[in-house]
C-alpha positions in Angstrom: -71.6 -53.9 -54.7 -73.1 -55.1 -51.5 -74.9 -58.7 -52.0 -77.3 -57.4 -49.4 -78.2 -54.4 -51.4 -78.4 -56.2 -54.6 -81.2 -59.0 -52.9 -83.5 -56.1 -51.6 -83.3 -54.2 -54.5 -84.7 -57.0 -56.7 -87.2 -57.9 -54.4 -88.5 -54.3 -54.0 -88.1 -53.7 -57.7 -90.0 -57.0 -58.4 -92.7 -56.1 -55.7 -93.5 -52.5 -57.1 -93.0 -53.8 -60.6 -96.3 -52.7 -62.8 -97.4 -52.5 -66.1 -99.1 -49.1 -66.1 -100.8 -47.3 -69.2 -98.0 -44.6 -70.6 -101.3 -43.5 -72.2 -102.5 -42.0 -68.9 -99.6 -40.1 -68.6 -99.1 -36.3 -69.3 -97.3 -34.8 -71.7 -93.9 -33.3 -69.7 -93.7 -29.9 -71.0 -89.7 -27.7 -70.8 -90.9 -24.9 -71.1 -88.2 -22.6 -69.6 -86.0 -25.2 -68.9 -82.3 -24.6 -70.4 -79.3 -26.4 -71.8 -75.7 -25.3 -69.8 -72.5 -26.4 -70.9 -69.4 -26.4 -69.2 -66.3 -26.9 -71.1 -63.1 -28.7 -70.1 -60.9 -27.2 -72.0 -62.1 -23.6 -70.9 -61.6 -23.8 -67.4 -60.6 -26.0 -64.1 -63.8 -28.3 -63.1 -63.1 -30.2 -60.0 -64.5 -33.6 -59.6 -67.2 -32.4 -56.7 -69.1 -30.3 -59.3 -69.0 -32.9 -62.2 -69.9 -35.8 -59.4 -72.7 -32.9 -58.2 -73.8 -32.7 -62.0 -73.9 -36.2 -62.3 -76.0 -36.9 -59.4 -78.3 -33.9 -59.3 -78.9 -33.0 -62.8 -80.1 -34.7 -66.4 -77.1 -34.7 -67.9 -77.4 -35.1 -71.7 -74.2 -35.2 -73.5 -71.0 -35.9 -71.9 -67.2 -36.2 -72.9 -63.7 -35.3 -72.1 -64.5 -31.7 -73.8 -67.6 -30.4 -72.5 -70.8 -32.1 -70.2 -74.4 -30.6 -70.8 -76.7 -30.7 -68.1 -80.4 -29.5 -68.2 -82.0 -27.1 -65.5 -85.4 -26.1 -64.7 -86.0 -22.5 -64.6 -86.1 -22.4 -60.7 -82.5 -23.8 -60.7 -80.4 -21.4 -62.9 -80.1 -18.9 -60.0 -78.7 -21.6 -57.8 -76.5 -22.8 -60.0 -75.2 -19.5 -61.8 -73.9 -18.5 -57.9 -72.5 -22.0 -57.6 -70.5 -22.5 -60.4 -69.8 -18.4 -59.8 -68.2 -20.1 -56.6 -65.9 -22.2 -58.6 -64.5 -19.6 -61.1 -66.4 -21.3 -63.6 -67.8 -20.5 -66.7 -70.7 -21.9 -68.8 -72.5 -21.7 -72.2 -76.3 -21.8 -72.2 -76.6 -23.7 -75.7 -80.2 -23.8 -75.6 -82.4 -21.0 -73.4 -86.3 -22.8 -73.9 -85.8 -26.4 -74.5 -89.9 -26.4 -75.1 -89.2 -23.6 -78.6 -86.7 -26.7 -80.0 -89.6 -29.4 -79.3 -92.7 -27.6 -80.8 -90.3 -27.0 -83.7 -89.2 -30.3 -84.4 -93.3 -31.3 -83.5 -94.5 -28.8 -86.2 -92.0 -30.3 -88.8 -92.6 -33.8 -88.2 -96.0 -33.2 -87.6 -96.3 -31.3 -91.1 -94.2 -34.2 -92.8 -96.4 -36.8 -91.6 -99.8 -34.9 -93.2 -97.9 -35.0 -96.7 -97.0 -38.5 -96.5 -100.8 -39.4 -95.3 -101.8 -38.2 -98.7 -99.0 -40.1 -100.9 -100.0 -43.7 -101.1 -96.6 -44.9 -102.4 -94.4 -43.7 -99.4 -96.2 -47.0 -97.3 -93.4 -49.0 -96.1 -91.1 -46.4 -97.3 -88.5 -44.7 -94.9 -89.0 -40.6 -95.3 -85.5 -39.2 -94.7 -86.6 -35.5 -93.1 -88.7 -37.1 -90.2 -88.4 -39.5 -87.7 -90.6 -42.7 -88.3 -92.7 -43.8 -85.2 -93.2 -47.5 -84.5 -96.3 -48.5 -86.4 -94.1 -46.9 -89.5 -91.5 -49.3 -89.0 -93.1 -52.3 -88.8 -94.8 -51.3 -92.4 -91.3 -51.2 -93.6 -90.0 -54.0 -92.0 -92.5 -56.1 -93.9 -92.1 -54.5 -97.2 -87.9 -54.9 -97.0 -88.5 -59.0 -96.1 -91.2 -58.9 -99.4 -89.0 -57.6 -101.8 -85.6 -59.4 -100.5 -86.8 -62.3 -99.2 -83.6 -64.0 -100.5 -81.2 -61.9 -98.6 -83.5 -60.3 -95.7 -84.7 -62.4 -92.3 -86.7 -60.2 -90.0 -86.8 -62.2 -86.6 -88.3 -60.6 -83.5 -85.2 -61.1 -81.1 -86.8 -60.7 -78.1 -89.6 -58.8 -76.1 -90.0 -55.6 -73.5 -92.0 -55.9 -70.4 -94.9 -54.3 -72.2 -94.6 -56.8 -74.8 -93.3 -55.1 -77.7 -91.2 -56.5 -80.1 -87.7 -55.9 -80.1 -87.0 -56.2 -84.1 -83.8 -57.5 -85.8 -83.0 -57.6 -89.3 -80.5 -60.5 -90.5 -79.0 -59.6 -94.0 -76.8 -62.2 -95.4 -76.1 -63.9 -99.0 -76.9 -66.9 -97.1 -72.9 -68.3 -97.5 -71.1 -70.7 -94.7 -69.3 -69.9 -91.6 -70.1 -65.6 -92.6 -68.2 -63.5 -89.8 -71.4 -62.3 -88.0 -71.8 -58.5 -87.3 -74.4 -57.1 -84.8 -75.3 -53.2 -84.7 -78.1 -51.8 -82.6 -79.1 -48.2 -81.9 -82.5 -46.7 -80.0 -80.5 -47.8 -77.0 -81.8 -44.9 -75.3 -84.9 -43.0 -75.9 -84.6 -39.5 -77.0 -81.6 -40.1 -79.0 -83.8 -40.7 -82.1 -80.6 -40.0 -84.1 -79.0 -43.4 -83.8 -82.5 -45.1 -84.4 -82.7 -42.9 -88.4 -79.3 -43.2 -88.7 -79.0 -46.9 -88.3 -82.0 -47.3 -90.3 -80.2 -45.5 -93.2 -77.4 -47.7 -93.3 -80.0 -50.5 -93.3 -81.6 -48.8 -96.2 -78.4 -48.5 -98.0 -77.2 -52.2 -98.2 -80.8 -53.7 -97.7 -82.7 -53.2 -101.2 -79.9 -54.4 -103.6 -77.4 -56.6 -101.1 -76.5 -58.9 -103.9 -75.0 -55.7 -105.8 -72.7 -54.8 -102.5 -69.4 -54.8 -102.2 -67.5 -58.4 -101.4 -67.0 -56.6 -97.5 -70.7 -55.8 -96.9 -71.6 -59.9 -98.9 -69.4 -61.8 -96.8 -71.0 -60.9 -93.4 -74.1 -61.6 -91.8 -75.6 -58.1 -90.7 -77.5 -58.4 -87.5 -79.0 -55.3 -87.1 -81.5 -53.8 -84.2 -82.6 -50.6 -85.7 -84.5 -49.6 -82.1 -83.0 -51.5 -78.9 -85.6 -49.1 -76.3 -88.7 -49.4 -78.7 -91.0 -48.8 -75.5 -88.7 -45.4 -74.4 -88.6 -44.2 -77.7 -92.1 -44.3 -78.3 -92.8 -42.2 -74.8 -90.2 -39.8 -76.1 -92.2 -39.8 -79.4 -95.7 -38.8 -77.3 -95.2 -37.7 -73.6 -91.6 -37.0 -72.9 -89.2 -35.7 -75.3 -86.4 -35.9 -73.2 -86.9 -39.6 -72.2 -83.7 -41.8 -71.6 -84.5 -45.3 -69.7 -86.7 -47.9 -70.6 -90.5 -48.0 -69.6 -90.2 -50.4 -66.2 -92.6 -49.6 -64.5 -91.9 -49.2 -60.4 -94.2 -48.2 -57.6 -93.2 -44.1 -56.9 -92.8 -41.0 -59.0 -89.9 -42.2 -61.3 -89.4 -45.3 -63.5 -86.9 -47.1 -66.3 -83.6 -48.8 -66.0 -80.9 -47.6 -68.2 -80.2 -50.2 -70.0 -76.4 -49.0 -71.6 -75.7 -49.7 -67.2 -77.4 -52.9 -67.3 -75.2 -55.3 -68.5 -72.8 -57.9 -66.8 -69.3 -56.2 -66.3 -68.4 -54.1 -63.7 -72.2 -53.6 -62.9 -73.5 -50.7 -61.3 -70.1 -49.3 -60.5 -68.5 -46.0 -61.3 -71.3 -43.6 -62.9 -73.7 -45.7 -62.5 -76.5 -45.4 -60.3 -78.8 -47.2 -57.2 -81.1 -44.2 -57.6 -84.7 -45.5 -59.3 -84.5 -42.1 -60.4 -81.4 -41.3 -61.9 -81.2 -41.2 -66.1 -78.2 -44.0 -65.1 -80.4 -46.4 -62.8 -78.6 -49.1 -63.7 -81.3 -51.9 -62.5 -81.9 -54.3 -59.8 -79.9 -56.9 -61.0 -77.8 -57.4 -64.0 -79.6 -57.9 -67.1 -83.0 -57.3 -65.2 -84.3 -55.7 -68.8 -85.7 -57.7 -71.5 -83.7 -55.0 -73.7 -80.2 -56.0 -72.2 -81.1 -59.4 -71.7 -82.0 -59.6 -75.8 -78.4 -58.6 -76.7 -77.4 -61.0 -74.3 -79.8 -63.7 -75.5 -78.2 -63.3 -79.3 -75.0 -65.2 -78.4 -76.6 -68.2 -77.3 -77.3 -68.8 -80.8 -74.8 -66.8 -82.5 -70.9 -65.7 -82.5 -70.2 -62.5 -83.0 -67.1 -61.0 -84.4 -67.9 -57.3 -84.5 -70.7 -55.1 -82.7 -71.5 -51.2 -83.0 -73.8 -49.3 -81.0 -74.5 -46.1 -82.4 -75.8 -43.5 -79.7 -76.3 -39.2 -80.3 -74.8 -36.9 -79.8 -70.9 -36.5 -79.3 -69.2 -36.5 -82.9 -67.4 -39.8 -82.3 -66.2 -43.1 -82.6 -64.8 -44.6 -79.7 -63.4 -48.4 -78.7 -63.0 -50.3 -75.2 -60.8 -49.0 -72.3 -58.1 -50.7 -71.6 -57.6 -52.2 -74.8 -56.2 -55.4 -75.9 -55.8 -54.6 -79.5 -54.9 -51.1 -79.3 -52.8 -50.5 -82.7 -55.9 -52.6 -84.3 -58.4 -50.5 -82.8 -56.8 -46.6 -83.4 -56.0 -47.9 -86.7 -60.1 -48.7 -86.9 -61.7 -46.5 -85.4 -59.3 -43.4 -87.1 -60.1 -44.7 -90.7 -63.8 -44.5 -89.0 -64.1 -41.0 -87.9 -61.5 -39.8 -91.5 -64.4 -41.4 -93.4 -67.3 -39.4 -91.2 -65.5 -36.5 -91.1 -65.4 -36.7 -95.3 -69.3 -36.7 -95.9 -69.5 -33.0 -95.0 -66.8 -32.1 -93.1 -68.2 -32.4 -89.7 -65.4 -32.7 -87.2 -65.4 -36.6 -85.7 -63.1 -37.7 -83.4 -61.5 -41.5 -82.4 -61.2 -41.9 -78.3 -60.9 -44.5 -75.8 -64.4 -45.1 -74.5 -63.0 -43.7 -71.1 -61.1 -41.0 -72.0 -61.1 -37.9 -69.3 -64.2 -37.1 -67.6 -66.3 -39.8 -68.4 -66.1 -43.4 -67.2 -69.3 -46.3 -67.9 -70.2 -49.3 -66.4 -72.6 -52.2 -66.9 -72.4 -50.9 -70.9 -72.9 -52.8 -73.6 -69.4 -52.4 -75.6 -67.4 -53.1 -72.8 -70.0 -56.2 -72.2 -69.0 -57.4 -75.6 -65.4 -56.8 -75.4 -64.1 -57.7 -72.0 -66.7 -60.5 -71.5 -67.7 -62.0 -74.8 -63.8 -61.2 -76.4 -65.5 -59.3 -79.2 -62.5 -57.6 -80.9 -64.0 -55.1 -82.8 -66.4 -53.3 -80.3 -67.2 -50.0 -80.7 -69.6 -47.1 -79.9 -70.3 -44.6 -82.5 -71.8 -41.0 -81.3 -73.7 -39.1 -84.1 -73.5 -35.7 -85.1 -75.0 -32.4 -83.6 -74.8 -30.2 -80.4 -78.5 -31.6 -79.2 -80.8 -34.4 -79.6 -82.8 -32.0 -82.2 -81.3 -32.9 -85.7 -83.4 -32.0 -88.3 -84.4 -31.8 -91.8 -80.9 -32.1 -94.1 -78.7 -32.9 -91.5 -80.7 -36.3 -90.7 -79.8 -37.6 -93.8 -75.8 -36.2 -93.4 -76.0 -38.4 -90.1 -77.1 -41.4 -91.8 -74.4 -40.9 -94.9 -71.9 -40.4 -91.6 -72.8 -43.5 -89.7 -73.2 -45.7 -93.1 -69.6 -44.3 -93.9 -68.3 -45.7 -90.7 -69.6 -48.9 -90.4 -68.8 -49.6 -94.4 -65.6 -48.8 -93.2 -65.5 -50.8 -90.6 -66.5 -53.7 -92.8 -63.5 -53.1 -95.3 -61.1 -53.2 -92.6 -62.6 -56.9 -91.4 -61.7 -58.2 -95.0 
């Protein structure tokens, strides 16, 4: 990356830099606006059209099997003759991305009324609806009051809007623990990860001293919501919301903060573009979010780290790998044990398998930089960011499965 570039962009980005009031922002609407697939085990794709996907459309899910993309409805035209051009055939896996939102609204919204008239579910984690901020921090404070032996909640670090970036430290308080670290809420809208790491923290939390010998012997350092700021605005203006809430002069604003970190930075897929849903920052942990990860090794050593994203039905580990018998034989016994709750198809990859290739992301941060050996990246369940009612609580059995797993095969 250019040294030039990388100066002017921090100074710009530091110049137009703002606070702002999400509050005064207006609700994005999708009304009309679709879902297209393409699948790469259908047809031929040629790099052009994925690298024209990548840098002209909000891509949403992407693997070596299929990439979604979304359109507005004054696009489909344009793109149903291009991709005609190509030979190439799509699905359109959701037609009126707006129908799925007021849906998902209505339920959460009809949820929420319930609870408001059931005094005992304060604090409490509802497992049919996603929990907003405020409804956290209740139950952050009711987990420390009844474990206060085994539960440390500890504000790891700070957003640019001030908002507390919350970790909770479980441990049976023993010497020289091997110290595991799992965060989700990376990115906004995938409001999956957030529930799903929650329900793992649920799980072990409220008895730890009962657990297993693999869940007692570690110290759990878990960051339920990494983006609290972006998933908030995906909560109340923008369903679809990705980045983080920096604030920068212009129409668009965020950093993606999975291209933020400090190995091979701002190369490959990501992106220079303010803009683009992969802005990958001004400067290498610019964001308080990346920077907080970051911060956590000054103080403590790490011998395993998950970040759980949505959607993609896997369970992935570094590219190239230094420990890759250790890490098949991982990440396999990982997706087996997913695949078991229900019989949802999960599969173990290379992080960089086919089509896809990151940079600046946390796993390969904590593997290549920190020598983290077991680094992985776990992708939830579904075919969209709208998981609801039963198969929330699948996800969290599927994610919990994993990372107990995970923890067995430490010792």
């Amino acid at each position: 990356m250019d040294l030039l570039y990388i100066f002017l962009a921090f100074v710009v980005a530091e110049i137009n830099s703002e606070f702002g009031r999400d509050e005064d922002d207006e609700v994005v609407s999708y009304r009309g606006y679709q879902i297209w697939r393409l699948n790469f085990q259908q047809c031929v794709i040629p790099d052009e059209v994925v690298d024209k996907i990548n840098e002209m459309r909000d891509v949403l899910g992407k693997n070596d099997e299929f990439i979604d993309f979304l359109l507005s409805p004054s696009d489909t035209k344009e793109w149903n003759q291009y991709l005609y051009s190509y030979n190439i055939t799509y699905e359109i896996t959701t037609y009126d991305v707006e129908e799925k939102i007021e849906q998902e609204r209505f339920i959460m919204s009809d949820i929420r009324r319930k609870d408001d008239r059931d005094p005992d579910i304060i604090g409490r984690l509802n497992f049919t609806s996603f929990p907003r901020l405020h409804d956290l921090e209740e139950y952050y404070a009711r987990l420390k009051r009844q474990n206060p032996w085994a539960v440390k909640i500890i504000t790891a670090g700070l957003t640019n809007r001030n908002t507390s970036i919350t970790c909770i430290i479980l441990s049976d308080r023993r010497i020289n623990a091997p110290a595991i670290l799992i965060d989700g809420g990376m990115h906004g809208r995938e409001w999956t990860s957030v529930f799903s790491v929650l329900y793992f923290l649920e799980s072990i939390a409220w008895n730890f001293t009962s657990q297993p010998e693999f869940i007692r012997n570690k110290m759990w350092f878990i960051i339920p919501i990494l983006n609290p700021d972006g998933y908030e605005y995906s909560m109340t203006k923008d369903r679809l919301w990705s980045k983080n809430r920096r604030r920068f002069s212009g129409r668009c604003d965020g950093v993606d903060i999975n291209r933020n970190f400090d190995v091979s930075w701002c190369d490959f897929k990501a992106s220079i573009f303010i803009c683009s849903n992969v802005y990958c920052g001004p400067l290498e942990f610019s964001e308080r979010e990346s920077s907080t990860i970051r911060d956590l090794f000054k103080y403590q050593i790490f011998s395993a780290y998950v970040t759980v994203h949505s959607y993609g039905s896997r369970v992935m580990y570094p590219y190239p790998s230094q420990e890759l018998s250790t890490h098949q034989r991982v990440t396999d016994g990982m997706a087996a044990v997913m695949r078991g709750v229900v019989g949802q198809y999960f599969r173990a990859t290379a992080e960089r398998s086919g089509k896809e290739y990151g940079a600046g992301t946390s796993v390969d941060w904590m593997y290549f930089v920190n020598s983290v050996a077991h680094s992985y990246v776990i992708e939830t369940r579904g075919g969209d960011y709208f998981v609801q009612g039963d198969e929330m609580e699948v996800s969290g059995l599927e994610v919990a499965a994993a990372l107990r797993f995970m923890a067995q095969a430490m010792g």
